[in-house]
C-alpha positions in Angstrom: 23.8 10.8 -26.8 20.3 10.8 -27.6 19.0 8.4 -25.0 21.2 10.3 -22.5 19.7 13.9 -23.4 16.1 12.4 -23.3 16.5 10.7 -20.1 18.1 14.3 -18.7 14.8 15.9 -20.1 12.9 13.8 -18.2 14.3 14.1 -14.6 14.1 17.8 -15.2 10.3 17.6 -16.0 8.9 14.6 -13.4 4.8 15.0 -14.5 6.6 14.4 -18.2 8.6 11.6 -17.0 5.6 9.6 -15.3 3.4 9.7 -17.6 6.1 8.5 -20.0 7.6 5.8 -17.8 5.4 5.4 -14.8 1.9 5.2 -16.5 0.7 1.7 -15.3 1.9 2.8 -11.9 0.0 6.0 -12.2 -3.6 4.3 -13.7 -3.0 2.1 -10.4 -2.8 4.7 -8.0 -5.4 6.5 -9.2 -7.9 3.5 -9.2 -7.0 3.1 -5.6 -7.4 6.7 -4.4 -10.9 7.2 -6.4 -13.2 5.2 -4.5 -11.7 5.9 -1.2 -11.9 9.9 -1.9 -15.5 8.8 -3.4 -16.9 7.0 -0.2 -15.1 10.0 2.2 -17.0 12.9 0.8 -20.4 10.6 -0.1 -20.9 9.1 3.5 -19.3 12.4 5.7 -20.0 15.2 3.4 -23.4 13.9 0.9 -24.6 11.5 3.5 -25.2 14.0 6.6 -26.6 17.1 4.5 -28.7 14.6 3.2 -30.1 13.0 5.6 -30.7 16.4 7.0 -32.3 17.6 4.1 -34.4 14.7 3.6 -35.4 13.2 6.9 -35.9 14.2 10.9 -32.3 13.8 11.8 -31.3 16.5 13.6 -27.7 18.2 12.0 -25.6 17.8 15.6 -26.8 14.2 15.3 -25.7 13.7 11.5 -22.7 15.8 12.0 -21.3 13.9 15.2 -21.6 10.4 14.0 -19.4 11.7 10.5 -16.8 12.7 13.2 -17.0 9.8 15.2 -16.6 8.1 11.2 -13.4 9.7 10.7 -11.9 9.1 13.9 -12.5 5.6 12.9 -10.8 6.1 9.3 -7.9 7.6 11.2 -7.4 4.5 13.5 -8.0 2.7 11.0 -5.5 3.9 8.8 -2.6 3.8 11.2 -4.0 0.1 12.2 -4.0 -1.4 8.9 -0.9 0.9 7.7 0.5 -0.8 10.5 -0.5 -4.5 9.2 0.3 -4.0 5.8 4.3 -3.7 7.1 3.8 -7.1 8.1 1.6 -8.9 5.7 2.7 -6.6 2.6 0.8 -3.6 1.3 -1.4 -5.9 -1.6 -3.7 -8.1 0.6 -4.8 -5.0 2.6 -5.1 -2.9 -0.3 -7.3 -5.2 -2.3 -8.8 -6.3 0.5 -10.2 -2.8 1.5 -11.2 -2.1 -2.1 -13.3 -5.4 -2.1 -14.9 -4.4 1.3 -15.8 -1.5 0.0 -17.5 -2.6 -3.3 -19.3 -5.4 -1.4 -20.3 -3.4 1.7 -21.1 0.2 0.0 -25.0 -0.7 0.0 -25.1 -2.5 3.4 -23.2 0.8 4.8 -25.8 3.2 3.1 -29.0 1.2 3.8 -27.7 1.4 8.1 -27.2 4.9 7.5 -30.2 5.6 5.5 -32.1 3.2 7.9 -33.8 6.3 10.3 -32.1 4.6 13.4 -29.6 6.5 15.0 -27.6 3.5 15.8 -27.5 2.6 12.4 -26.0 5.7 11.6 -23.3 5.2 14.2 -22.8 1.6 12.6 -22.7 2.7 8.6 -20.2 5.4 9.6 -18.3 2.9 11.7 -17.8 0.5 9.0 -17.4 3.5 6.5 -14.3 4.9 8.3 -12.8 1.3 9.0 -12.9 0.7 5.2 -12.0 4.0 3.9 -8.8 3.9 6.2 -7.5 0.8 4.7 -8.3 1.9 0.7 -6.4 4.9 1.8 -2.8 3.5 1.7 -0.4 5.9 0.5 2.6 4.0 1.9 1.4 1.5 -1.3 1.4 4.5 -3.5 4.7 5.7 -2.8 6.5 2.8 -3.4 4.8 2.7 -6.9 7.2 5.7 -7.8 11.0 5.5 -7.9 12.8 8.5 -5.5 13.2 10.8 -8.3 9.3 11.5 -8.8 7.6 10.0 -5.5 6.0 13.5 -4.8 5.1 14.0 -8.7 3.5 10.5 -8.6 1.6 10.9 -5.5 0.3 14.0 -6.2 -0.8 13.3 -9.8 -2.8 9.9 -7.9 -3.9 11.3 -4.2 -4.2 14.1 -6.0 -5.7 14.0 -8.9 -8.0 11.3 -7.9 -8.9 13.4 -4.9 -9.9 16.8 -6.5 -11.5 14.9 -9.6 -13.1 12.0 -8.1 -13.6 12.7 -4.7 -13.9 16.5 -5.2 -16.8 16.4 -7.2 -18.8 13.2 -5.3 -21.0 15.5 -3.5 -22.0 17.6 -6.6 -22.6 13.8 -9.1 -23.9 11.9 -5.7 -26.7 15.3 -5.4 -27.3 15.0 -9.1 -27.8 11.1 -9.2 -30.2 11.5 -6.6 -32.4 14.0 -8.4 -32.5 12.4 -11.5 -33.5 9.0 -10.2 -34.8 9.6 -6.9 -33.7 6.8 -5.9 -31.9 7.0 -2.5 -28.4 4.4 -3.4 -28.1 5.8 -6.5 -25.2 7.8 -4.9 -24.3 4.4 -3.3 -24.1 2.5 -6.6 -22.1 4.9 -7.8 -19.5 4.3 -5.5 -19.7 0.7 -6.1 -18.9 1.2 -9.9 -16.1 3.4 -8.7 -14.8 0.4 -5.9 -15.4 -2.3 -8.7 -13.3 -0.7 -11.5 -10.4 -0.1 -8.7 -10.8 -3.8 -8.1 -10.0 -4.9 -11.0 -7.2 -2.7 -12.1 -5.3 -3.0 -8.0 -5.8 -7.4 -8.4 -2.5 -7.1 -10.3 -1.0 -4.6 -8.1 2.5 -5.7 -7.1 3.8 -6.1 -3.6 6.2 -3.2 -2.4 6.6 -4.1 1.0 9.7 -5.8 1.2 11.2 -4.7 -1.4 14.2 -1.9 -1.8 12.7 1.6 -2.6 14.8 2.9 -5.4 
């Protein structure tokens, strides 16, 4: 009667129940959202004002090739999203969180590079990477039926507003403390290489029943 009336308090309190039964699943989703919320809002929200702020690129010019980066990071969402019904969600996702731990300099040192193409390029290859860390069809099946939306929002979410939220303000900070233009960059990389480790046990979904 006792397991019974603490499994009913659960369900009726989902943030309660996966914390208490879902909290591997939830440190996973998390790891995977951070970086990719950390690399959106450093290279198309930090990365334009900054350049503007500290260089001769004109805003249109900063401002369009961020757009033309998240165009990319919707195809390439829906592209890989696509892919990773057919080859499984895991070797996309960890292959998109290594991308982005190995390519997070080479991206900011195209953008930061004073050539217009190599802003194009870095925000190219930012989108393309971004969309395939994003992969919320991996988070979802993380989570049984009962708290799917309680677990994504306490991942996308939470990851989102704390992580990603706040990149702009630490990326800013990191900059003027060190003055050191990839600070920002590095931090990213920490962020990617953390994610790494904890999504290279992350179990494949794909073909599995959802429950």
């Amino acid at each position: 009667m006792f397991m019974a009336a603490h499994s009913s308090s659960l369900k009726a309190h989902p943030v309660r129940e996966v914390w208490t039964s879902h909290r591997r699943s939830l440190v996973r989703g998390f790891a995977l959202v951070a970086p990719g919320a950390l690399a959106f809002n450093t290279y198309f929200i930090f990365m334009p004002n900054h350049l503007v702020a500290t260089s001769d690129r004109e805003p249109s010019a900063a401002l369009l090739t961020a757009v033309l980066g998240l165009l990319c990071a919707a195809v390439a969402g829906l592209s890989l999203g696509a892919l990773s019904d057919r080859v499984g969600r895991r070797p996309v996702v960890v292959s998109s969180v290594a991308l982005l731990t190995v390519g997070a300099v080479p991206i900011a040192l195209s953008a930061l590079s004073g050539s217009l193409w190599g802003l194009i390029l870095a925000d190219i290859a930012a989108g393309a990477v971004i969309g395939g860390v994003f992969s919320f069809s991996a988070l979802a099946e993380l989570f049984p039926t009962g708290v799917r939306g309680t677990g994504l929002a306490m991942t996308a979410g939470l990851a989102s507003a704390v992580v990603g939220g706040t990149g702009p303000f630490v990326d800013q900070v990191l900059f003027q403390v060190t003055g050191f233009a990839l600070a920002p960059t590095l931090y990213i990389v920490s962020v990617a290489g953390v994610a790494l480790v904890v999504v290279w046990s992350w179990p494949e979904t794909a073909f599995r029943d959802l429950a």
